[in-house]
BAFI-954147 format. One line per field, with one value per residue (C-alpha): residue number from 1; residue in three letters; chain; x, y, z. Coordinates in pm, whole numbers, plus 50000, padded with zeros to 5 digits. Each point is the difference from the previous one (the first is absolute). Example, Ala and Ser with C-alpha at 12.3 -4.5 7.8 and 13.67 -1.06 7.14 Angstrom:
residues 2
pos	1|2 .
code	ALA|SER .
unit	A|A .
px	51230|50137 .
py	49550|50344 .
pz	50780|49934 .
end
This chain:
residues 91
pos	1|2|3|4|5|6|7|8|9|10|11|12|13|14|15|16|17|18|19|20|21|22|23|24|25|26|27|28|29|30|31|32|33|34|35|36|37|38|39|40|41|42|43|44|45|46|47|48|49|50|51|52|53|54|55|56|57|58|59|60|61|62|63|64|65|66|67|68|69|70|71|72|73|74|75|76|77|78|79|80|81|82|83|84|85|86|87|88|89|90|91 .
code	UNK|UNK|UNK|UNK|UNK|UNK|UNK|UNK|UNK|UNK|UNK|UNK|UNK|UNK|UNK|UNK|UNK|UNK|UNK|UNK|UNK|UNK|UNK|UNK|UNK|UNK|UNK|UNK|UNK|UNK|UNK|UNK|UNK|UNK|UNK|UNK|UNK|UNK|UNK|UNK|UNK|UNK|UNK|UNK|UNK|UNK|UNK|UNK|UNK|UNK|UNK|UNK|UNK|UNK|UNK|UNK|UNK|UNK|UNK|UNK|UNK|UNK|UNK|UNK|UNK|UNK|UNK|UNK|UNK|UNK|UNK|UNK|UNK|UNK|UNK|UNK|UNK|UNK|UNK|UNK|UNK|UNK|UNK|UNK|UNK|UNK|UNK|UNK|UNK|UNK|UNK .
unit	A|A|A|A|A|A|A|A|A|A|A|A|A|A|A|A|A|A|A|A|A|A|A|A|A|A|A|A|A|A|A|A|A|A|A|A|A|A|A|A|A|A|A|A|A|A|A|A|A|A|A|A|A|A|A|A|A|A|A|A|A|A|A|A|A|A|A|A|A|A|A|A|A|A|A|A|A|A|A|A|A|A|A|A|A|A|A|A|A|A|A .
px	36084|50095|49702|50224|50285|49971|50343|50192|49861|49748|49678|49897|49660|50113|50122|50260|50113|50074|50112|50267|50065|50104|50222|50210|50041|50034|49642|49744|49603|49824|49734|49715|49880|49697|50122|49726|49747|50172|50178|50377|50297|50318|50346|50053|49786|49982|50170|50179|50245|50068|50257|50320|49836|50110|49772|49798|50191|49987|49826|49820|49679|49954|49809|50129|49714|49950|49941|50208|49753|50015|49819|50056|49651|49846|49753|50249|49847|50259|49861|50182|49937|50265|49935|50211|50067|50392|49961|50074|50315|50014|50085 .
py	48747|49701|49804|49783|49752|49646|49817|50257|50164|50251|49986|50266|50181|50058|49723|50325|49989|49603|49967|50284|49905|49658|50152|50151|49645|49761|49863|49990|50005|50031|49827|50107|49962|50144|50188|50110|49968|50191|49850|50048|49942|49833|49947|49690|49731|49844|49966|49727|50249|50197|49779|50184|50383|50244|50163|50275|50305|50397|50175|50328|49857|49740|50130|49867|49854|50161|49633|49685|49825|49580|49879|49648|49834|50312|50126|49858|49828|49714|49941|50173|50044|50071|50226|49758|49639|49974|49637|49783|50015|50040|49771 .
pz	22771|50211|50126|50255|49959|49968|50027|49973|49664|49976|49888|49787|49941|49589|49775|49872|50342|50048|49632|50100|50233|49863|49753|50255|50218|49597|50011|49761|49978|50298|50234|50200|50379|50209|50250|50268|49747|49686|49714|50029|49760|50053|49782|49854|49861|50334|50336|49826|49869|50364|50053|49957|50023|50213|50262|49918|49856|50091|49763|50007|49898|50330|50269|50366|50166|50355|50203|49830|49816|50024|49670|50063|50091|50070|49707|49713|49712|49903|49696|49742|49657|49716|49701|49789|49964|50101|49848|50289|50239|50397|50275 .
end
């Protein structure tokens, strides 16, 4: 299930889901955010990599929120933490 989306990208409540998701749209690992208090997971090894995505793709597994949902500066965590060590990179 989609917890919001930050930039374009959702933020998923599953590490399956963001990992998948990730697949689909060439990125690897994955990275985390707190979204309204719970623990969220997002493609990629950081936002680093959102560069050249695409938005947010139809699938049947996302779930349309009801009101548009602005994450920036409103209950988003920015610290992020990686599951691996990419070994350096980024701008």
């Amino acid at each position: 299930m989609i917890l919001t989306i930050i930039d374009k990208i959702p933020l998923y409540s599953t590490v399956r889901e963001a990992v998948s998701w990730g697949r689909r749209n060439n990125l690897q690992n994955y990275h985390t955010h707190t979204h309204n208090g719970r623990l969220g997971y997002m493609a990629g090894a950081n936002h680093s990599v959102f560069v050249n995505t695409p938005p947010v793709t139809t699938s049947p597994n996302i779930v349309t929120p009801r009101t548009p949902v602005v994450a920036r500066n409103t209950n988003v965590n920015t610290n992020t933490n990686t599951n691996t060590n990419t070994g350096g990179g980024g701008y």
